[in-house]
C-alpha positions as CSV (number, residue, x, y, z in Angstrom):
1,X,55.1,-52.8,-5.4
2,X,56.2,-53.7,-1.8
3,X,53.1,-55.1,0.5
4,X,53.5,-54.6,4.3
5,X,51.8,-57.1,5.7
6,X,48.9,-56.0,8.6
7,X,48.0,-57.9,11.4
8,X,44.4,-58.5,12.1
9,X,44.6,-56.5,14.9
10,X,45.6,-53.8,13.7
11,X,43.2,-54.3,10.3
12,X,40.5,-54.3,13.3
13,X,41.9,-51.3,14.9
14,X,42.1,-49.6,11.4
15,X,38.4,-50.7,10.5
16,X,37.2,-49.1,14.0
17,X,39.5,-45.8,13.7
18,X,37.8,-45.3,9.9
19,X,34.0,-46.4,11.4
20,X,34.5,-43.4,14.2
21,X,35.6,-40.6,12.1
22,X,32.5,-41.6,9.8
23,X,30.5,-40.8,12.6
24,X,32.3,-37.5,14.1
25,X,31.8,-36.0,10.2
26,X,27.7,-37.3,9.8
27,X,28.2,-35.0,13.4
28,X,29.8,-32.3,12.3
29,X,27.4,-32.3,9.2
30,X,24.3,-32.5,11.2
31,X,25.5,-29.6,13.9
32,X,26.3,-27.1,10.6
33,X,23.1,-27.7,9.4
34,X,21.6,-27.4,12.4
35,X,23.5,-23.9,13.0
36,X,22.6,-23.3,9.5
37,X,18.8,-23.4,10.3
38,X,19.1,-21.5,13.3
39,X,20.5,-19.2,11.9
40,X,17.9,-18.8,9.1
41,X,15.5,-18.9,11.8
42,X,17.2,-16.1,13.8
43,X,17.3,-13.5,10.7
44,X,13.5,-14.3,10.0
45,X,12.5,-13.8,13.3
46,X,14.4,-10.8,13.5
47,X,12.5,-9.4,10.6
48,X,9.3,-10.2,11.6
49,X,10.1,-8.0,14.9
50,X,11.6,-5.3,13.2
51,X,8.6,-5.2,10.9
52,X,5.8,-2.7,11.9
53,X,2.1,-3.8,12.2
54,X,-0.7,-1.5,11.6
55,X,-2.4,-1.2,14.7
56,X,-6.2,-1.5,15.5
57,X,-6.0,2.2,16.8
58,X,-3.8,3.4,13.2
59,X,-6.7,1.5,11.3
60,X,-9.5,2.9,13.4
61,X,-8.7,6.1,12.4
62,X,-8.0,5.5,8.6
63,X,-11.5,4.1,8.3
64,X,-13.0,7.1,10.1
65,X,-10.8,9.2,7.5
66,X,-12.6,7.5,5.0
67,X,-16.0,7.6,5.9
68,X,-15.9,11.4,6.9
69,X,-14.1,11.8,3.2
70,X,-16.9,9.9,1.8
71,X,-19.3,11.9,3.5
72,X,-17.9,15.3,2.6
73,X,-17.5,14.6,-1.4
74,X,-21.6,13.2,-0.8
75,X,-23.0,16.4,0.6
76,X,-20.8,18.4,-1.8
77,X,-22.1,17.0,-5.0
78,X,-25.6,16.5,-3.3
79,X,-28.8,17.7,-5.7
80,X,-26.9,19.5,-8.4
81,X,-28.7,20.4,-11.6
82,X,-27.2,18.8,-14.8
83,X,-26.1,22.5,-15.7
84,X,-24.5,22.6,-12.4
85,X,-22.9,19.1,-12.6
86,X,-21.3,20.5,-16.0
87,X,-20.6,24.1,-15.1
88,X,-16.8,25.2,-16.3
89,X,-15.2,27.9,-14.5
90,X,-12.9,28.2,-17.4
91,X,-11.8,25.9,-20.8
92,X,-9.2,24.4,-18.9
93,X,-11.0,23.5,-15.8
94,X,-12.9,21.1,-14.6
95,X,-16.6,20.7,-13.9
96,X,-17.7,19.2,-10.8
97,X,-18.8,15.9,-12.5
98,X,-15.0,15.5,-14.2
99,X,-13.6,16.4,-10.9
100,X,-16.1,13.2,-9.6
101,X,-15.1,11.1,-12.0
102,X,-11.7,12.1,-10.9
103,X,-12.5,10.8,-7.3
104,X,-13.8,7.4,-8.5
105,X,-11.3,6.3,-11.3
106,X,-8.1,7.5,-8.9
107,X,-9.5,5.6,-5.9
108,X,-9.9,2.1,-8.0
109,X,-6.5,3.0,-9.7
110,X,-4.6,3.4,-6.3
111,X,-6.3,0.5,-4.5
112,X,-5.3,-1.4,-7.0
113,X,-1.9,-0.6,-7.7
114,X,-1.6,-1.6,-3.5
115,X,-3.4,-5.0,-4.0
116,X,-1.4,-6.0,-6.8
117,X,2.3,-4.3,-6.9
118,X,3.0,-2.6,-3.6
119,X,2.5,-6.0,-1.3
120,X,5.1,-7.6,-3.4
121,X,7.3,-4.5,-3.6
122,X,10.4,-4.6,-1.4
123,X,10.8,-4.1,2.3
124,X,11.3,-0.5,3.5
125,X,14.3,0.6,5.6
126,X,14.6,-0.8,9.0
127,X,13.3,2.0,11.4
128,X,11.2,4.3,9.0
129,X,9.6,6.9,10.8
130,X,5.9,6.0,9.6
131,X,4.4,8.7,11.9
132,X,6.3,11.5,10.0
133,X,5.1,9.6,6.8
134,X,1.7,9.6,8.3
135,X,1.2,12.6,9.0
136,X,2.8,14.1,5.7
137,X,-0.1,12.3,3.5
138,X,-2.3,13.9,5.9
139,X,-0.7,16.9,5.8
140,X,0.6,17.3,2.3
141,X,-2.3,15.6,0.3
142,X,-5.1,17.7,0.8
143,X,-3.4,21.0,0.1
144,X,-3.9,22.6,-2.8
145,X,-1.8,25.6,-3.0
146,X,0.2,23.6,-5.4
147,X,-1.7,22.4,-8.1
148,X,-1.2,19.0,-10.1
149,X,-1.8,17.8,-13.9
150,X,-3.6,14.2,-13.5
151,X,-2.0,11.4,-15.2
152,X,-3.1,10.7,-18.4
153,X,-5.5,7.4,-17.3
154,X,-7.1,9.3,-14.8
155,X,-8.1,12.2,-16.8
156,X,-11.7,12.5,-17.2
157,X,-13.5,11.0,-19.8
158,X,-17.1,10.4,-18.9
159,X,-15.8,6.3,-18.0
160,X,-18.4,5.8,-15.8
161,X,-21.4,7.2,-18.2
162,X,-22.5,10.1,-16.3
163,X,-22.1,12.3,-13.0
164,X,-24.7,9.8,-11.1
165,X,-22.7,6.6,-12.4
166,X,-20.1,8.1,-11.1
167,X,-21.1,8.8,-7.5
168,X,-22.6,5.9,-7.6
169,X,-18.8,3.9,-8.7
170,X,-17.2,6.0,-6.0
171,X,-19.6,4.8,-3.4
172,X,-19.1,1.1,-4.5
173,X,-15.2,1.8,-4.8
174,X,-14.7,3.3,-1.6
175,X,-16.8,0.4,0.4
176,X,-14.1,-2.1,-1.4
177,X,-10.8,0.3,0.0
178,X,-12.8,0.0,3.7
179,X,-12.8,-3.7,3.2
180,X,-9.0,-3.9,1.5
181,X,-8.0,-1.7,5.2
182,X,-10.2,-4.3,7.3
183,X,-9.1,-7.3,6.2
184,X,-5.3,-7.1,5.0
185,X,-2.2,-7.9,6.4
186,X,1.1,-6.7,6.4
187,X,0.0,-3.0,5.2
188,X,3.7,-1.8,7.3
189,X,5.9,-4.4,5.0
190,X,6.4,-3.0,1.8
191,X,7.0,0.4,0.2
192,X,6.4,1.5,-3.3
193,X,7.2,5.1,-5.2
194,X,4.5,8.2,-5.0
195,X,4.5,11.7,-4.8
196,X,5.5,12.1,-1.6
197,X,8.4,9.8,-1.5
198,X,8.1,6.3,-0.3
199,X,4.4,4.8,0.8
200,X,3.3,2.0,2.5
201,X,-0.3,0.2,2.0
202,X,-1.5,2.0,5.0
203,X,-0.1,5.2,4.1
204,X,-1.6,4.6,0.4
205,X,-5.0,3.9,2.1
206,X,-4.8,7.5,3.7
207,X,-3.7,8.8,0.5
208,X,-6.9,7.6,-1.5
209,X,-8.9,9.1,1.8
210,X,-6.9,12.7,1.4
211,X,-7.3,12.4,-2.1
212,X,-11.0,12.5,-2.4
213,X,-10.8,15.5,0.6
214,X,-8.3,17.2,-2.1
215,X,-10.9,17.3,-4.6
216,X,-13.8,17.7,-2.5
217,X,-12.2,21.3,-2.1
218,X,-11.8,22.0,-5.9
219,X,-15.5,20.8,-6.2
220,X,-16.5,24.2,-3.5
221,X,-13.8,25.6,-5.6
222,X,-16.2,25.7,-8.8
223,X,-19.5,26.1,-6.7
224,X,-18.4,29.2,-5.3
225,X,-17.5,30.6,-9.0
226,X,-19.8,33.6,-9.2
227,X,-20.9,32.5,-12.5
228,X,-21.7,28.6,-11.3
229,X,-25.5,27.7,-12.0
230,X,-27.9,28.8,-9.4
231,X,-29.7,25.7,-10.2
């Protein structure tokens, strides 16, 4: 093979031309990552802004939901004789204690199902009207001109020992969903499947609150059967 000789001028000139273009690539390597990361950074940031936070106004008025829910399902279950507590309207109705029991077990079951699926569910779409959403649950929840079968694990069946235990279990479980609304973040960030299409954790912590109105209504429902106990 023919060798062409090199000066070592040119050697130098070559060792210089090959040290520079080592340096413009480590450049061009460190400004793509660099546009790389800001990049990363400007997506992230960009979904932290288009994600909406529960306010301290939105949350006020879920707790207050809660209480007055809390309240109502109290007074209307307040004093009632075991043969009121146990009264059917008919075979395939309730009594007020199932429809208590009812309360307790749905509230630990929804709470729950937020805690530890919904806060790891995915994202909802950009832009969701969470108002309308809002005010559906609020809307939708407590009616009951349609009626509903309950799922099959939160069907009645004397889980908490007796109509006392469970007042006494909803009381405990409902304190715990005031806490879970006080102290948890990012209640706007994910969305999970329900009835009424798809729920956030704030909108599932208005849910548990309209559920418990719900049934507070089919609890006067069977008191004001003309054959419920008189005492």
């Amino acid at each position: 093979m023919l060798r062409i000789p090199v000066s070592s001028i040119e050697a130098r000139k070559a060792g210089r031309s090959a040290a520079t273009y080592d340096k413009e690539r480590k450049k061009m390597r460190t400004k793509s990552l660099a546009g790389v990361l800001m990049a990363l950074f400007l997506i992230v940031g960009a979904a932290r802004a288009a994600a909406q936070e529960v306010t301290q106004a939105e949350k006020d008025k879920a707790l207050q939901y809660l209480e007055t829910t809390k309240k109502n399902v109290l007074e209307a279950t307040k004093g009632l004789s075991e043969a009121q507590w146990n009264f059917k309207p008919a075979p395939d109705r309730w009594s007020v204690a199932q429809v208590m029991e009812h309360i307790a077990a749905a509230e630990d079951f929804i709470r729950e199902m937020v805690k530890e699926k919904l806060m790891t569910a995915p994202a909802g779409e950009p832009g969701r009207d969470v108002k309308k959403t809002d005010d559906a649950v609020l809307a939708m929840v407590p009616d009951r001109t349609n009626k509903a079968q309950a799922p099959e694990p939160l069907v009645p069946t004397n889980r908490f020992g007796s109509a006392e235990g469970s007042v006494k279990h909803f009381v405990e479980t409902r304190a715990a969903t005031e806490d879970f609304l006080k102290t948890a973040t990012g209640l706007r960030d994910h969305v999970t499947d329900s009835p009424l299409g798809k729920l956030d954790g704030y909108e599932f912590v208005l849910f548990i609150a309209a559920h418990s109105e719900r049934h507070t209504k089919q609890i006067n429902e069977v008191k004001a059967d003309p054959n419920f106990p008189k005492k």
